[in-house]
N, CA, C and O atoms as CSV, one atom per row, in Angstrom:
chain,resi,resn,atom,element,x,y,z
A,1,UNK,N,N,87.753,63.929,59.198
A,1,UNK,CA,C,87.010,63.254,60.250
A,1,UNK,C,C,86.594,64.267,61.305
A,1,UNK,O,O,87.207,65.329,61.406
A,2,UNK,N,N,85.709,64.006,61.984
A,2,UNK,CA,C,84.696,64.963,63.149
A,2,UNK,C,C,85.558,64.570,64.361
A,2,UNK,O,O,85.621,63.436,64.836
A,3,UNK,N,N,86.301,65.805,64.856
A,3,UNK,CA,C,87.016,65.708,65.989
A,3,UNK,C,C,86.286,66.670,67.082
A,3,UNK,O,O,85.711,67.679,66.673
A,4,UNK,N,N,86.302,66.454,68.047
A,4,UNK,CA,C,86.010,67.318,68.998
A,4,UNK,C,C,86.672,67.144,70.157
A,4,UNK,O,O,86.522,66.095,70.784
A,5,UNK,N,N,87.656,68.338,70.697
A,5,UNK,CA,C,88.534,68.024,71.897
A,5,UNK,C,C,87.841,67.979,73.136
A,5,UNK,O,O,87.017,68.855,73.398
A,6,UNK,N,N,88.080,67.073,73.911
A,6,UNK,CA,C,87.207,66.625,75.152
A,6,UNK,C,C,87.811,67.151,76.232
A,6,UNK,O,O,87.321,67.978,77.000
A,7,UNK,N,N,89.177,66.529,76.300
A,7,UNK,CA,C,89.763,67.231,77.604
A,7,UNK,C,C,91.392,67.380,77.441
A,7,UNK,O,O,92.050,67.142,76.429
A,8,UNK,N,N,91.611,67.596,78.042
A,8,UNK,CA,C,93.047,67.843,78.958
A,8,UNK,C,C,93.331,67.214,79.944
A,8,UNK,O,O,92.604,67.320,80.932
A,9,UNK,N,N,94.680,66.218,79.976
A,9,UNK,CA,C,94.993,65.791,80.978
A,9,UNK,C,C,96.241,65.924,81.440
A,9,UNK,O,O,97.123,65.639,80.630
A,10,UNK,N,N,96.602,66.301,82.588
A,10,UNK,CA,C,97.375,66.641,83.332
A,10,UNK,C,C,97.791,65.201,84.320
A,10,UNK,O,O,97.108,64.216,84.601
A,11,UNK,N,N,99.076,65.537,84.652
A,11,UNK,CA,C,99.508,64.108,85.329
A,11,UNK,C,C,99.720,64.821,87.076
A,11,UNK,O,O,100.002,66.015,86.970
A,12,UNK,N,N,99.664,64.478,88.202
A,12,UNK,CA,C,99.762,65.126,89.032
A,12,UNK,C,C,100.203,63.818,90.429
A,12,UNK,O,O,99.571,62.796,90.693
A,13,UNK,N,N,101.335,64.283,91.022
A,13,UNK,CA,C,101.298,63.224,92.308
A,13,UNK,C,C,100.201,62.792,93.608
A,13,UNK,O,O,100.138,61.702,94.177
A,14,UNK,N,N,99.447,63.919,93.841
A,14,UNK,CA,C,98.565,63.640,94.501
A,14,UNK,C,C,97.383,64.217,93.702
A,14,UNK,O,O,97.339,65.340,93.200
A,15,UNK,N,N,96.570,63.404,93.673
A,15,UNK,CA,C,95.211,63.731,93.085
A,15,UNK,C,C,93.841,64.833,94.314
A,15,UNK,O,O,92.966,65.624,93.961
A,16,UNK,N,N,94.150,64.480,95.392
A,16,UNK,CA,C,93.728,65.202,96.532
A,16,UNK,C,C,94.230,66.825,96.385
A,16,UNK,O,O,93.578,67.723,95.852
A,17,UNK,N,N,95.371,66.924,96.915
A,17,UNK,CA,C,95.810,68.464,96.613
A,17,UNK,C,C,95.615,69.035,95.627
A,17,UNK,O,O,95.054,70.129,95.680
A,18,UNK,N,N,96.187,68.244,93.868
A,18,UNK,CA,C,96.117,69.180,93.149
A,18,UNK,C,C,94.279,69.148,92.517
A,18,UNK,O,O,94.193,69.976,91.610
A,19,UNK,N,N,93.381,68.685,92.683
A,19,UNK,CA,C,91.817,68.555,93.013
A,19,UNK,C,C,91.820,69.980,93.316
A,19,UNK,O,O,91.665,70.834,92.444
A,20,UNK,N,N,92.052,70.321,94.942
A,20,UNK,CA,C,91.623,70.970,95.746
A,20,UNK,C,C,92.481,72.294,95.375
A,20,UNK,O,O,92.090,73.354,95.864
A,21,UNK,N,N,93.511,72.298,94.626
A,21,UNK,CA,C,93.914,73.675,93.998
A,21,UNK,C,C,92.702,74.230,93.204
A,21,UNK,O,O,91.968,75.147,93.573
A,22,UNK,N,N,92.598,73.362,91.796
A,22,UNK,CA,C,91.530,73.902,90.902
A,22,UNK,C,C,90.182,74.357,91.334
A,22,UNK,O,O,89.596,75.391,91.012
A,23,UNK,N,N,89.752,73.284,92.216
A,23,UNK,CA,C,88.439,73.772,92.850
A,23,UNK,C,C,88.316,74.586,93.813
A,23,UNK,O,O,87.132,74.733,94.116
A,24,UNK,N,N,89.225,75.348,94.601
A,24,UNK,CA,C,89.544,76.102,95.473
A,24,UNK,C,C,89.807,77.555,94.966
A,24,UNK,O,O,89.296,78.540,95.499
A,25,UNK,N,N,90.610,77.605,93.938
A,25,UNK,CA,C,92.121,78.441,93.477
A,25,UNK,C,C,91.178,78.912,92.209
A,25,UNK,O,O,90.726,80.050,92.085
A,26,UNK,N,N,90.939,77.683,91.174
A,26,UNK,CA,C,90.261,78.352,89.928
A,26,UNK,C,C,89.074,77.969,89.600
A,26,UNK,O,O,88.845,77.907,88.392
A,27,UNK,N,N,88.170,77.665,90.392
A,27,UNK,CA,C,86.609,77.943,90.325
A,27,UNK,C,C,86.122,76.431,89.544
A,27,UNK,O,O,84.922,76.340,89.284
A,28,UNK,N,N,86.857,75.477,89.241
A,28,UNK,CA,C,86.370,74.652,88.871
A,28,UNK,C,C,85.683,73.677,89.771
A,28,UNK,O,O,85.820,73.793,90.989
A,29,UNK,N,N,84.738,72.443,89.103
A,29,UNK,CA,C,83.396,72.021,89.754
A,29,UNK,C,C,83.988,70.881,89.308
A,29,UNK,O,O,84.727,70.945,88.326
A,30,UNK,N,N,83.694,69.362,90.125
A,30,UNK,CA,C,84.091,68.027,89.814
A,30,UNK,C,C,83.185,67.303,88.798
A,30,UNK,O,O,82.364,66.586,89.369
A,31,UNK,N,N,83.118,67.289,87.699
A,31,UNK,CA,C,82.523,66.823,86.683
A,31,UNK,C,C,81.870,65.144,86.833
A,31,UNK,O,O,80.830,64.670,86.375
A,32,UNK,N,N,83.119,64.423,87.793
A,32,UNK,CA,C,83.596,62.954,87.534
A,32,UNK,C,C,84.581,62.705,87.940
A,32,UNK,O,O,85.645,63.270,87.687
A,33,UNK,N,N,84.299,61.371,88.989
A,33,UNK,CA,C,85.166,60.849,89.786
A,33,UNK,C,C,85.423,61.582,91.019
A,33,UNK,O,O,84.777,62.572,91.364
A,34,UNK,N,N,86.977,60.747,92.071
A,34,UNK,CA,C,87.383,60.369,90.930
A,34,UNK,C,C,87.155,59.072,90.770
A,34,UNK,O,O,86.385,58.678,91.645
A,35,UNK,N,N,87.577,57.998,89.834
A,35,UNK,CA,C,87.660,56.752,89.087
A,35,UNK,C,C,89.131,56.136,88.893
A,35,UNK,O,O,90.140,56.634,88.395
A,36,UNK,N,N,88.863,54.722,89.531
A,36,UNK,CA,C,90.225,53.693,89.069
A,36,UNK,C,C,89.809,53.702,87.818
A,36,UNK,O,O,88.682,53.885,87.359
A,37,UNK,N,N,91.013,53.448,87.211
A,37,UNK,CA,C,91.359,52.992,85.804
A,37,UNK,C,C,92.296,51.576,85.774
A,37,UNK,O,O,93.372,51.703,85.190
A,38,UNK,N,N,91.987,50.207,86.357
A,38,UNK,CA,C,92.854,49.478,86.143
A,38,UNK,C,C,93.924,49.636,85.313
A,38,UNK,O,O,95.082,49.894,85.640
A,39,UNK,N,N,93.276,49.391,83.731
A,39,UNK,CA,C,93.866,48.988,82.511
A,39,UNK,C,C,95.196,50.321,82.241
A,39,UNK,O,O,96.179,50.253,81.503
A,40,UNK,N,N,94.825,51.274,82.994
A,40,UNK,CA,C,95.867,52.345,82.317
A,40,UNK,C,C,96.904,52.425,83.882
A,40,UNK,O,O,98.112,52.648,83.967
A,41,UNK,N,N,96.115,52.212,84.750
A,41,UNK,CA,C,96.797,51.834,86.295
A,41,UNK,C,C,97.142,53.577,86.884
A,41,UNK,O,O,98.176,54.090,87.311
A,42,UNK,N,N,95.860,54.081,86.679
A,42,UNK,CA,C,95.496,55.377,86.905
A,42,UNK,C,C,94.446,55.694,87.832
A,42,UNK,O,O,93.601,54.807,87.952
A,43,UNK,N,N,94.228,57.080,88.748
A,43,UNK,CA,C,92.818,57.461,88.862
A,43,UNK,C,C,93.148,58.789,88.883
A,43,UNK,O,O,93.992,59.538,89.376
A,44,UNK,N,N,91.771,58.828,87.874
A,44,UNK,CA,C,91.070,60.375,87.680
A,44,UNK,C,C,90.289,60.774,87.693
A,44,UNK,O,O,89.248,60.232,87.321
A,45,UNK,N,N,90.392,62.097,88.190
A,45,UNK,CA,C,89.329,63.056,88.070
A,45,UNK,C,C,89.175,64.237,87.007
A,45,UNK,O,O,89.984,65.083,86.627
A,46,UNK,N,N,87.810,63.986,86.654
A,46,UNK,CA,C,87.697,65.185,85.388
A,46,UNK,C,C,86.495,66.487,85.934
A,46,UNK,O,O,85.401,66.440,86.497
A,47,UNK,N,N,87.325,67.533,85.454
A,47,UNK,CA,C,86.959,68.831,86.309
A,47,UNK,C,C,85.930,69.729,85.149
A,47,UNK,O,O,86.523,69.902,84.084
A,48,UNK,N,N,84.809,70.193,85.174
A,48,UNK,CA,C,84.726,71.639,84.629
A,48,UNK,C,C,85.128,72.495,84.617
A,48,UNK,O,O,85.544,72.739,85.749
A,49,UNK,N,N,85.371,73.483,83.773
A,49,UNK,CA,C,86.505,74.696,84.370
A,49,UNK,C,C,85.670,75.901,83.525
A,49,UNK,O,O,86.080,77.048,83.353
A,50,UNK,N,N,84.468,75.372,83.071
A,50,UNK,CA,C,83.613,76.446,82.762
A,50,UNK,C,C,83.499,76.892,81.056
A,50,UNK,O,O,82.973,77.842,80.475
A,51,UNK,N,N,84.246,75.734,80.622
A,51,UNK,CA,C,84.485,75.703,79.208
A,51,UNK,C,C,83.595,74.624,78.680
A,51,UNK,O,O,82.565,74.326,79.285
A,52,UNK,N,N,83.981,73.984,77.493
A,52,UNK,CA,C,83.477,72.661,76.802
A,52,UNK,C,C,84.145,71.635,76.650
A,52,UNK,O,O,83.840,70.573,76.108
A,53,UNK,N,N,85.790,72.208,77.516
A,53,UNK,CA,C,86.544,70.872,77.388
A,53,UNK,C,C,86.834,70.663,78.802
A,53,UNK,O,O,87.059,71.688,79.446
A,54,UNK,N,N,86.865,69.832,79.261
A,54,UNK,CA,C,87.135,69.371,80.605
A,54,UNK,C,C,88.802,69.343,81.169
A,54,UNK,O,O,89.605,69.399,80.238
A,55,UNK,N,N,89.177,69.295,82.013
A,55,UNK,CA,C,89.924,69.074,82.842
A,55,UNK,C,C,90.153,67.392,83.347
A,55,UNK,O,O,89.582,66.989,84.360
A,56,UNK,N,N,90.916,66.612,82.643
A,56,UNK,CA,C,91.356,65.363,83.486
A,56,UNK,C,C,92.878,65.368,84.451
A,56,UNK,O,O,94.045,65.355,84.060
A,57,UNK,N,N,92.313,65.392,85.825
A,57,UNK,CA,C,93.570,65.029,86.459
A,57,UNK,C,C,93.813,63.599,86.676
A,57,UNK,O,O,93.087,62.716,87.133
A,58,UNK,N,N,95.176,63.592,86.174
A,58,UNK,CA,C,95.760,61.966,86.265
A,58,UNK,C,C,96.905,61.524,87.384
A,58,UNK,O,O,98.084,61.872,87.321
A,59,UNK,N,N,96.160,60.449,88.719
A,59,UNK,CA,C,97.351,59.960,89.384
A,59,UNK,C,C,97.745,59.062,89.225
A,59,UNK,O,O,96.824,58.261,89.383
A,60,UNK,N,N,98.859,58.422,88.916
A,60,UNK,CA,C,99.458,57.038,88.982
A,60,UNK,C,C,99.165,55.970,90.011
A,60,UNK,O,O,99.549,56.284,91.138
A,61,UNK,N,N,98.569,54.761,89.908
A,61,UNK,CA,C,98.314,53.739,91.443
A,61,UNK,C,C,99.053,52.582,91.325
A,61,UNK,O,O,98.724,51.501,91.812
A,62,UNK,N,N,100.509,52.899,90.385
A,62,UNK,CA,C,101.256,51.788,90.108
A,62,UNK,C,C,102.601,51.957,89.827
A,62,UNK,O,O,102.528,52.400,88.681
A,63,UNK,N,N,103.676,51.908,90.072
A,63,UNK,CA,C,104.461,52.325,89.548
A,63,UNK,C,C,105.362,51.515,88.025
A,63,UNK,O,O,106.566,51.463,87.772
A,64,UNK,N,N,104.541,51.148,87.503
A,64,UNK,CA,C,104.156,50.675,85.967
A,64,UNK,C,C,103.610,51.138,85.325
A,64,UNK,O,O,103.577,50.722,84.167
A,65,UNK,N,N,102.811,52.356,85.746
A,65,UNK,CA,C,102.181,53.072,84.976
A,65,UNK,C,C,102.421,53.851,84.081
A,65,UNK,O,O,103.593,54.107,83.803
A,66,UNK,N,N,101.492,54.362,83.477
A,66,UNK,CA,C,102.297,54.790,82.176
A,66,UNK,C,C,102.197,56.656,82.234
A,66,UNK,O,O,102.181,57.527,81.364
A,67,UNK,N,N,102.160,56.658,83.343
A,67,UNK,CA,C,101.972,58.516,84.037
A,67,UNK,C,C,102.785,58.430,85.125
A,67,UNK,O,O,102.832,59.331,85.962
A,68,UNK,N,N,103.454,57.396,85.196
A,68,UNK,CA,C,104.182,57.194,86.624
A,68,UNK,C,C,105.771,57.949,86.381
A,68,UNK,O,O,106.031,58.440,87.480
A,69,UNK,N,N,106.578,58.156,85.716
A,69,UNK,CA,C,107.480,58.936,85.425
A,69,UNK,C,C,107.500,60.605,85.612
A,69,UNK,O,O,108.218,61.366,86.260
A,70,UNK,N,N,106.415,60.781,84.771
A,70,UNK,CA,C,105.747,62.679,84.892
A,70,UNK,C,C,105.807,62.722,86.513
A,70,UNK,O,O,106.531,63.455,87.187
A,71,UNK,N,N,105.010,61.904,86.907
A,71,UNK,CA,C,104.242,62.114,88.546
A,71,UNK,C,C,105.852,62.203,89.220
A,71,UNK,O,O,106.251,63.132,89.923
A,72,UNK,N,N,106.276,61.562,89.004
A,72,UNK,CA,C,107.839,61.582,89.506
A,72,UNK,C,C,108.416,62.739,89.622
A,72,UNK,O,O,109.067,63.147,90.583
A,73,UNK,N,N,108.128,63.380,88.440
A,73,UNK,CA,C,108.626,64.633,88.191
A,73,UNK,C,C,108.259,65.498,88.505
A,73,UNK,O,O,108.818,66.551,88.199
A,74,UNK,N,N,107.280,65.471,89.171
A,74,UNK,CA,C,106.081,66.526,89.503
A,74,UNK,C,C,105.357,66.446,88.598
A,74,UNK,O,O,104.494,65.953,89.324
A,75,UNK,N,N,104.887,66.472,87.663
A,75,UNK,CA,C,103.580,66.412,87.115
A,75,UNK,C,C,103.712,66.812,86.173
A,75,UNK,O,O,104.806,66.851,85.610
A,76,UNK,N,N,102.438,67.320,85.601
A,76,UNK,CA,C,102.700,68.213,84.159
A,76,UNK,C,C,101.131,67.922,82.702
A,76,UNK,O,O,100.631,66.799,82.636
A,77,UNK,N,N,100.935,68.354,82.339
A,77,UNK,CA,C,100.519,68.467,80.610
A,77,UNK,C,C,100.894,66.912,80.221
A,77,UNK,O,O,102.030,66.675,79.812
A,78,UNK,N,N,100.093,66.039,80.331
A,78,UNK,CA,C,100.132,64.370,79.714
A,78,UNK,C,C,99.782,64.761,78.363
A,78,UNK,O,O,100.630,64.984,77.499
A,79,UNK,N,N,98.229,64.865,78.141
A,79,UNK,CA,C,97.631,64.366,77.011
A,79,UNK,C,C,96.288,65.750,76.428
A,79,UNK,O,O,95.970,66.729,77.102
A,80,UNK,N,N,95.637,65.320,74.774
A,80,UNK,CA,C,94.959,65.694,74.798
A,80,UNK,C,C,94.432,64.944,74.383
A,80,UNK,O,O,95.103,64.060,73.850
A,81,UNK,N,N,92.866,64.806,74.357
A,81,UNK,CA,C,91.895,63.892,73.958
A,81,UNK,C,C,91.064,64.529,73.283
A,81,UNK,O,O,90.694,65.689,73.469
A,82,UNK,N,N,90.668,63.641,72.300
A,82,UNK,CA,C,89.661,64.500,70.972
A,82,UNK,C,C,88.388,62.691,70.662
A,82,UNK,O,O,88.628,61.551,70.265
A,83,UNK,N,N,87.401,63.265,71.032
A,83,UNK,CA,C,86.278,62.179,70.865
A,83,UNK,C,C,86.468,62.175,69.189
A,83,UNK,O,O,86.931,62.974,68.375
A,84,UNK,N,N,85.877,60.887,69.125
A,84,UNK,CA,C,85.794,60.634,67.688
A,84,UNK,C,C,84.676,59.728,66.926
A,84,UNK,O,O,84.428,58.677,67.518
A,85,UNK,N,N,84.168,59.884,66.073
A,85,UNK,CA,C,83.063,58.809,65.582
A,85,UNK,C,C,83.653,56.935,65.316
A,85,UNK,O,O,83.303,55.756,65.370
A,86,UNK,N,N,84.606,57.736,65.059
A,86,UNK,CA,C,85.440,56.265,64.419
A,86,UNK,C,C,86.821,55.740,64.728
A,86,UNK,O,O,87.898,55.572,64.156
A,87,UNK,N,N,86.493,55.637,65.425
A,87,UNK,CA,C,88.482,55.159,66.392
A,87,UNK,C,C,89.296,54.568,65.278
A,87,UNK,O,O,90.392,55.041,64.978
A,88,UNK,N,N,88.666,53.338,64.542
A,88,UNK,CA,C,89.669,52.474,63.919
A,88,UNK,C,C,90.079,54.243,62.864
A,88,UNK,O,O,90.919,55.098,63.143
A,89,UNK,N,N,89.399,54.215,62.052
A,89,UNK,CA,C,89.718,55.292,61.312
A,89,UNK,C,C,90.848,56.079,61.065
A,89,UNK,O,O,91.753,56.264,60.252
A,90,UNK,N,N,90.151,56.654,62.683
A,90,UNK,CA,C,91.119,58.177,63.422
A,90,UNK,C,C,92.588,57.312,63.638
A,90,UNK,O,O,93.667,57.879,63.465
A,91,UNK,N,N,92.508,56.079,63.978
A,91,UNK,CA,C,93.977,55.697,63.935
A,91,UNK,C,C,94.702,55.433,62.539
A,91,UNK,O,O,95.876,55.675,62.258
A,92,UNK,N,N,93.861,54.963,61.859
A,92,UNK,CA,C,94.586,54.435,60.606
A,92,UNK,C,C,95.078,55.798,60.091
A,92,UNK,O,O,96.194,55.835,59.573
A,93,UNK,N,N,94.129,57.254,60.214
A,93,UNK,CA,C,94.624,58.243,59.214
A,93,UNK,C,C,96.112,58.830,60.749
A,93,UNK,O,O,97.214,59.259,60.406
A,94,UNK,N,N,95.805,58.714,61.881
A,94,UNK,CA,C,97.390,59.473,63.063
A,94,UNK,C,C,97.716,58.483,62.255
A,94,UNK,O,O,97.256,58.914,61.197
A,95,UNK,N,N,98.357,57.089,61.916
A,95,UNK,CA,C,99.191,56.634,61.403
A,95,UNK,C,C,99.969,57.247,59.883
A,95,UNK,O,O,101.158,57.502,59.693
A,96,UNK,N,N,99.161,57.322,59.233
A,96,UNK,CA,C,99.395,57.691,57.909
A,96,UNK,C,C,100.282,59.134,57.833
A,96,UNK,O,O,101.156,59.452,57.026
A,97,UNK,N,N,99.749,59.851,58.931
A,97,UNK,CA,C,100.530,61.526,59.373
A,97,UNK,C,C,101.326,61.105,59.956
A,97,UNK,O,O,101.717,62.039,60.656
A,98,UNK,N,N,102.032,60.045,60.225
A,98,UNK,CA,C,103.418,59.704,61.098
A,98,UNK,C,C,103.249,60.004,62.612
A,98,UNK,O,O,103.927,60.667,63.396
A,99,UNK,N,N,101.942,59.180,62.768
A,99,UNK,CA,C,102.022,59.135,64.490
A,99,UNK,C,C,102.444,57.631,65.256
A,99,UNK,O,O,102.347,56.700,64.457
A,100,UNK,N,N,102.793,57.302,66.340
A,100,UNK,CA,C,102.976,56.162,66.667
A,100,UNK,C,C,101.685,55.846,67.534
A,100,UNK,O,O,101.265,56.723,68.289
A,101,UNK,N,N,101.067,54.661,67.451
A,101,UNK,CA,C,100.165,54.074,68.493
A,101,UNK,C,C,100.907,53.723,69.593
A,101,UNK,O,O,101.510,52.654,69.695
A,102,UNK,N,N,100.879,54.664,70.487
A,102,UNK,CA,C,101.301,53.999,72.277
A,102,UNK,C,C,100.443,53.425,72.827
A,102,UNK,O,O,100.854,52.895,73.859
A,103,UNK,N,N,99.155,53.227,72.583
A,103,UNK,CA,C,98.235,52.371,73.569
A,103,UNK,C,C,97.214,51.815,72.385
A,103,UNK,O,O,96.954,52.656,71.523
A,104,UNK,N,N,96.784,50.900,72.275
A,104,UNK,CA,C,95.632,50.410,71.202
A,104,UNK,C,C,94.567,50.562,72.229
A,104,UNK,O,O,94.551,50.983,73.386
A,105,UNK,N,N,93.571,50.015,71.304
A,105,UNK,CA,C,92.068,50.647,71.596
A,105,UNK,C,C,91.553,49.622,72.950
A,105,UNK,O,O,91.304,48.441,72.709
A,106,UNK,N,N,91.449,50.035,74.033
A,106,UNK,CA,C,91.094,49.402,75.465
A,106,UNK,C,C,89.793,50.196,76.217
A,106,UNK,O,O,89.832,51.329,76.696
A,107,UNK,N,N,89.049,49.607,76.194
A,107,UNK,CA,C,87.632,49.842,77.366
A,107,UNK,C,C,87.814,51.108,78.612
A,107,UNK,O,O,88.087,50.452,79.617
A,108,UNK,N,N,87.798,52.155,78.894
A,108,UNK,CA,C,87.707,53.216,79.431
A,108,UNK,C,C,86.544,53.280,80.584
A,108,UNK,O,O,85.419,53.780,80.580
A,109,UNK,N,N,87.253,52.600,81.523
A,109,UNK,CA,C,86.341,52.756,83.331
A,109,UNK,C,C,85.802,53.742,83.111
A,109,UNK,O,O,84.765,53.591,82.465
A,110,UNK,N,N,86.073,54.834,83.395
A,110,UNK,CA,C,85.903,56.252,83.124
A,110,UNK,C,C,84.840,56.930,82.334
A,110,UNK,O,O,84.214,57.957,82.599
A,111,UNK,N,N,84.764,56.074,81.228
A,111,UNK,CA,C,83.672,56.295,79.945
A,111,UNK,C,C,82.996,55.558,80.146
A,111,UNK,O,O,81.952,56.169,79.915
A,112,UNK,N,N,82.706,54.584,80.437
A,112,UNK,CA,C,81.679,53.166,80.795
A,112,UNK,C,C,81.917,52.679,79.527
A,112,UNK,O,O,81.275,52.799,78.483
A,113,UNK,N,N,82.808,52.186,79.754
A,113,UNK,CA,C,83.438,51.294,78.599
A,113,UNK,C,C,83.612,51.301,77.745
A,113,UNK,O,O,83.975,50.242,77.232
A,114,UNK,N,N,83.439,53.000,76.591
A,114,UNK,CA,C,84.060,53.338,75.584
A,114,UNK,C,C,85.174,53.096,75.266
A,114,UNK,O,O,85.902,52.924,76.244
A,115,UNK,N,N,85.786,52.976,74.066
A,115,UNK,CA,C,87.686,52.615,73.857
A,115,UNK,C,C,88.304,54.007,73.861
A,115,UNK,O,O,87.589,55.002,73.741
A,116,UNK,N,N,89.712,54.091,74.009
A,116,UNK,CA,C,90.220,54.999,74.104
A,116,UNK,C,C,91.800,54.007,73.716
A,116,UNK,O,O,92.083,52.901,74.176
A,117,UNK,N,N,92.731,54.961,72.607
A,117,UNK,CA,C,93.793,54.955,72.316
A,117,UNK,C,C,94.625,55.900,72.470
A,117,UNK,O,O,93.937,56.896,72.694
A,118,UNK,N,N,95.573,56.146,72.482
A,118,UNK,CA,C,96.732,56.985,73.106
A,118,UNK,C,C,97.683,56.914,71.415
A,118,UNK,O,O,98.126,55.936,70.814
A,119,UNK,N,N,97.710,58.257,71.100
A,119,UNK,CA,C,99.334,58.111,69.890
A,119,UNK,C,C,99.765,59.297,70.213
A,119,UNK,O,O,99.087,60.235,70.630
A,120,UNK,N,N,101.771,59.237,69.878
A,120,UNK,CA,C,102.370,60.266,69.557
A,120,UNK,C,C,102.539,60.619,68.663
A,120,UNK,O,O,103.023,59.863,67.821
A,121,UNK,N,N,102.198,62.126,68.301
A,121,UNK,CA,C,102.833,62.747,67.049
A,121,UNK,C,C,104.232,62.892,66.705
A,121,UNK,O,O,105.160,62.904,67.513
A,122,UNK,N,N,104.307,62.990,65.580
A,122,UNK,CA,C,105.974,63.601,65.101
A,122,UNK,C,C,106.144,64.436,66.242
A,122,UNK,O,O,106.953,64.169,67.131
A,123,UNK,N,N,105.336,65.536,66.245
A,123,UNK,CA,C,105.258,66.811,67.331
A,123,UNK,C,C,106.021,66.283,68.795
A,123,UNK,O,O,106.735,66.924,69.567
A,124,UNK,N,N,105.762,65.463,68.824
A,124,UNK,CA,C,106.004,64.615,70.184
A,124,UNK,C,C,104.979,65.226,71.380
A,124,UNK,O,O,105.313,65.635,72.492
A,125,UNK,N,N,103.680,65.161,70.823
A,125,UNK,CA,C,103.166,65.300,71.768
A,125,UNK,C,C,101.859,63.903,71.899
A,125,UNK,O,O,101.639,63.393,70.800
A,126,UNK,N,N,101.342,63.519,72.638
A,126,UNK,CA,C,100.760,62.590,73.357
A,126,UNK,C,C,98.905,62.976,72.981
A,126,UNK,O,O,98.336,63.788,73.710
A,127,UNK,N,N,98.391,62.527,72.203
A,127,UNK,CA,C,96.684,62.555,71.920
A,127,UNK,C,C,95.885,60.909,71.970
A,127,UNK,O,O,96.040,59.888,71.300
A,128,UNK,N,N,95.111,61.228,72.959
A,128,UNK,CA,C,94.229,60.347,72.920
A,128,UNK,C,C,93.056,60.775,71.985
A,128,UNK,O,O,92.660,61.825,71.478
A,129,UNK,N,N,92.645,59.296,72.000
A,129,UNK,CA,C,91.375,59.042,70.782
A,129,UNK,C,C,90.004,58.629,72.036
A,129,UNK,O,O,90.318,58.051,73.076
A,130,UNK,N,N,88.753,58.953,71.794
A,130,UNK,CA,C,87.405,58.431,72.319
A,130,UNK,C,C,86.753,58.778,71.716
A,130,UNK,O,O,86.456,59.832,71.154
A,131,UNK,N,N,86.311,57.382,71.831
A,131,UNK,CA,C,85.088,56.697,70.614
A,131,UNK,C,C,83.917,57.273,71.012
A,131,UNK,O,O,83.634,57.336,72.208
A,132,UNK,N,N,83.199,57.702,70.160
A,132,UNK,CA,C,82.078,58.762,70.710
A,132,UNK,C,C,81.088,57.539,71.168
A,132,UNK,O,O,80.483,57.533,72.240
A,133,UNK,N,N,81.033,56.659,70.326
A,133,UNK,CA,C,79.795,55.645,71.027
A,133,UNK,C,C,80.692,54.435,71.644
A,133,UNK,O,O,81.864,54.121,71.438
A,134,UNK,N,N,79.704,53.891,72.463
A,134,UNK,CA,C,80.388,52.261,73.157
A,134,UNK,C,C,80.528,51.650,71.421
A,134,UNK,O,O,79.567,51.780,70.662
A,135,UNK,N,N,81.724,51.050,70.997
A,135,UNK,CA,C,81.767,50.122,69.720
A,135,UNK,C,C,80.728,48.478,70.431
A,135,UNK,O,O,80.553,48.051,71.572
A,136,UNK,N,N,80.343,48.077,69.266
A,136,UNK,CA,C,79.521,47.304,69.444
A,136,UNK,C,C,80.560,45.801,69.288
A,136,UNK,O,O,80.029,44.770,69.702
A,137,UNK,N,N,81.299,45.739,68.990
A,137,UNK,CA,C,82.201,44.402,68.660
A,137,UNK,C,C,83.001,43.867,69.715
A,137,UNK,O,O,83.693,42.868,69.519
């Protein structure tokens, strides 16, 4: 399947400061946002950093959230995200490689309403899925 990694997301307690590090500190430009995310109970901002994959910084606006632990911790390396032609797909085959679905496929503020899913690998690491087009269903 046609993957292409989109971004990087980072979890961070204040979205203001650590913003104003990257764009200050390492030359990056605000791409987007930032943006509420009800459904994930997030807001982010996604950065250029002069590459082809972006920069998402993620703050928690809930403490239900599902970045709300990291942020606790100070922050850190959440996720990576890889666009995809075919979400159902891309999940059925992370399943088949022994990944778990942590989030099913939900509407993305952020994207204007593209889906986006969340799985862990064996690896134990955390990849989101985005649907390259709005799904029509």
């Amino acid at each position: 399947m046609n993957k292409r990694l989109h971004h990087v997301g980072v979890v961070v307690p204040n979205l203001e400061k650590a913003s104003a590090f990257y764009l200050q500190q390492m030359g990056a430009s605000v791409q987007q946002g930032p943006v509420d995310d009800p459904i994930q109970k997030v807001r982010v901002m996604f950065l250029n950093t002069g590459t082809d994959v972006l920069l998402e910084l993620v703050q928690p606006t809930a403490p239900d959230s599902p970045a709300q632990r990291l942020a606790e911790a100070g922050g850190g390396l959440h996720h990576m995200c890889y666009e995809v032609a075919d979400l159902t797909a891309t999940l059925k085959e992370s399943r088949l490689a022994g990944s778990l679905i942590i989030c099913n496929p939900v509407p993305a503020t952020a994207f204007n309403g593209r889906h986006i899913a969340f799985t862990f690998t064996s690896d134990k690491v955390v990849i989101e899925y985005l649907e390259k087009e709005l799904s029509r269903s």
